[in-house]
C-alpha positions, 0 to 999 in steps of 0.5 A: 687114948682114953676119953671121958664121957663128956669130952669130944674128940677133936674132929667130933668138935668141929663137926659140931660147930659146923654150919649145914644145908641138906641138899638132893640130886635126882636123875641119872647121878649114877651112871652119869657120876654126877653124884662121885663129882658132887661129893668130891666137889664138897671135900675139895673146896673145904666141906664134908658131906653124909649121905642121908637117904639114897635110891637109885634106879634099876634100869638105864632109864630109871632115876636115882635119887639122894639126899646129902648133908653138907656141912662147912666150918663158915657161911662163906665156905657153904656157900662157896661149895653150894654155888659150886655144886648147883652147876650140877643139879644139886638143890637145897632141900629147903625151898626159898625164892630167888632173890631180885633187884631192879638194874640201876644202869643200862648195860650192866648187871646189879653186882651179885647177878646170878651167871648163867650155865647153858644147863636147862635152869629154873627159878623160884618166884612166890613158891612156884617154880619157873623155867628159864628161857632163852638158855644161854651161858654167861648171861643174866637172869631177867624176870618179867615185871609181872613175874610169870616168865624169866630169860637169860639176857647178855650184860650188853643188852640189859635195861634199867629197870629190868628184874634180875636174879642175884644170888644163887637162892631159889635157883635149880638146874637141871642137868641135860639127860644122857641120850638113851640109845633109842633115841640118839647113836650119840650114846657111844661117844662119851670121851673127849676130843680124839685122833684114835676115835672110829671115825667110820663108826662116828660120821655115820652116827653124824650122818644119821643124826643130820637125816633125822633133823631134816626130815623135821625132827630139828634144825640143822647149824653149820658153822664152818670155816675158809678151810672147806674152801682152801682143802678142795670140799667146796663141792661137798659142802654145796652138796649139803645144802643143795640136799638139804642138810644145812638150815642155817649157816654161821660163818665169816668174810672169809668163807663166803669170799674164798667161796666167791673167789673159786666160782670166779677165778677157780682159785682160794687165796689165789692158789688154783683149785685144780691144780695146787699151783699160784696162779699169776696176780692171785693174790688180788683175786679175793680183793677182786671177788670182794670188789665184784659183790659190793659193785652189786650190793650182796651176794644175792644180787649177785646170785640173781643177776646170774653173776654168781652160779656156783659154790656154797653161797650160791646154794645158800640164796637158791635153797633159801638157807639162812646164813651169817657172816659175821666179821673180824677186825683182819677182814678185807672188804668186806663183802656187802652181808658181812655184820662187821659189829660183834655185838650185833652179830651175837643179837643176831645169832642168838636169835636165829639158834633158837630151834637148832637141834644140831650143830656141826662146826667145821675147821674153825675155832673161834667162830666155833668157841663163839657159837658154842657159847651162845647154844644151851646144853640140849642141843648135840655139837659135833667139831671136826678139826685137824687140830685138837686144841679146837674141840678142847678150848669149846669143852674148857669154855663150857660146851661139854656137850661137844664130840671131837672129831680130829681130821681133816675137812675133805675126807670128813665132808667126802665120807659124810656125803656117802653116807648120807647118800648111801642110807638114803 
């Protein structure tokens, strides 16, 4: 079909009516397929996109650079895929400063407040660029009254007055860099959450990573689960922190009582450690152990007054390890450290990840889906579950950094030990 010189072709038409914002991502967009996912982003909420100026680096450790044409046929629909395609690092080439607005109530957010990634955030207040402290995803964006720093700042925790972000102007994010092989053997475990993954290759790559943080390149988090007690690895987990390798230790009643309850009775839920078989009366033996350490007012007491001498909380007060106890609604007891408000638990935990470099969740899923959401993307998750649906909940939830390890607890803290021990 013919067309007459001044008579454009329906989809020319639109493209001119179409509203458009230049856009640019740099760092490993290639290699990491930011740029694929940004452009296919575009298309799927509706937009179109031409790529207007590119360079991409020759080496591994090189950037690459692009700047991109997005159009859309309504504000609402650029703005929708503008939102959308910032959570990778896509910034619109004009600069514009965030947008504040004063809290007007203790507690909540004024309605349009900026939510946060766990992604390394800055912001832009009179022209200049500030990062963002305190990363966190879910959270809110607070800038100081003389508008030199900013934080991200949980919904429960913000005061009115307070300076927040609303909008998504003046907003950039900065994608965590993929490792280099140098620096982290974490290169290779690229892929989700896997039973047919090496696991002899990868917990040495764990065991090398938790000998790098203890000999000061980082910290260490331990987040775990009773089953490290019901499997029999108690002894392997003590090891751990005897050595070492535990900075921090995030956990809930549970643990800490199952882990109380062996040293006293030599059983976990009255079931003997040894031998496997129900003991007589064991079902009282947790509710007993519970009874013991809230006569003596915490477990360090407990520790001592010598009436406590073995087992993972037992190694935590002697090594000095730092640990949280945070509890449930299905608790019993519970014991005296126990923080059984949520909140003040979350207040707590976020203050104590600040400088965890390394993070290691074992056969626990909500603890770890927690405290996935409470760590920034920089910092390197592993989660050894013997159900994969653990790891895959934490990805779904936004920690993309996490690596999968589907096995269980004993093999995998037995195997970790030697290899630890064996480099050594």
């Amino acid at each position: 079909m013919n067309h007459s010189p001044d008579h454009k072709p329906d989809n020319q038409s639109a493209a001119a009516d179409a509203i458009s914002e230049e856009i640019e991502i740099q760092g490993h967009i290639i290699d990491s397929l930011l740029l694929p996912k940004i452009l296919d982003e575009i298309t799927v909420l509706g937009g179109d996109f031409s790529i207007n100026d590119i360079s991409i680096g020759q080496l591994r450790t090189d950037s690459s650079h692009a700047q991109v044409k997005v159009s859309a046929k309504d504000e609402e629909t650029l703005q929708k895929i503008l939102t959308q395609i910032a959570q990778h690092g896509a910034v619109p080439v004009q600069k514009h400063d965030c947008i504040l607005e004063s809290a007007d109530m203790d507690g909540a957010f004024p309605e349009g407040f900026y939510c946060t990634t766990n992604q390394k955030t800055e912001i832009r207040i009179d022209g200049n660029w500030t990062s963002v402290d305190l990363q966190e995803m879910d959270c809110g964006i607070i800038v100081s009254p003389d508008r030199q720093t900013a934080h991200c700042l949980p919904m429960s925790d913000v005061q009115k007055g307070q300076l927040v972000v609303t909008g998504y102007q003046g907003i950039r994010i900065l994608p965590t860099a993929r490792s280099s092989p140098q620096n982290s053997g974490f290169s290779f475990m690229h892929s989700t959450v896997s039973s047919e993954k090496p696991k002899g290759v990868t917990v040495r790559e764990i065991a090398s990573e938790m000998r790098r943080a203890r000999e000061g390149e980082g910290k260490i988090l331990i987040v775990a689960g009773p089953a490290v007690v019901h499997t029999g690895s108690r002894d392997y987990f003590s090891q751990l922190i005897s050595e070492g390798y535990v900075n921090l230790l995030f956990a809930g009643n549970a643990l800490a009582t199952h882990d109380i309850e062996e040293s006293f009775y030599g059983t976990s839920l009255g079931i003997s450690i040894e031998h496997g078989s129900s003991t007589e009366e064991g079902h009282e033996h947790h509710l007993r152990s519970i009874n013991r350490i809230r006569r003596l007012g915490s477990i360090k007491n407990a520790v001592d007054k010598g009436v406590l001498n073995s087992g993972i909380m037992y190694e935590c007060v002697k090594k000095d390890v730092t640990f949280l106890l945070a509890g449930s609604i299905r608790d019993d007891g519970p014991l005296p450290d126990v923080i059984t408000d949520s909140v003040e638990a979350q207040r707590k935990m976020r203050e104590l990840v600040q400088g965890v470099s390394f993070c290691l969740m074992i056969a626990t899923t909500l603890h770890s889906i927690a405290v996935g959401n409470l760590l920034p993307a920089s910092v390197k998750v592993v989660c050894v579950d013997i159900n994969p649906a653990t790891v895959t909940k934490l990805a779904d939830r936004g920690t993309f950094q996490t690596i999968g390890l589907v096995t269980d607890v004993e093999p995998f803290l037995r195997v970790l030990l030697d290899e630890i021990n064996k480099s050594e």
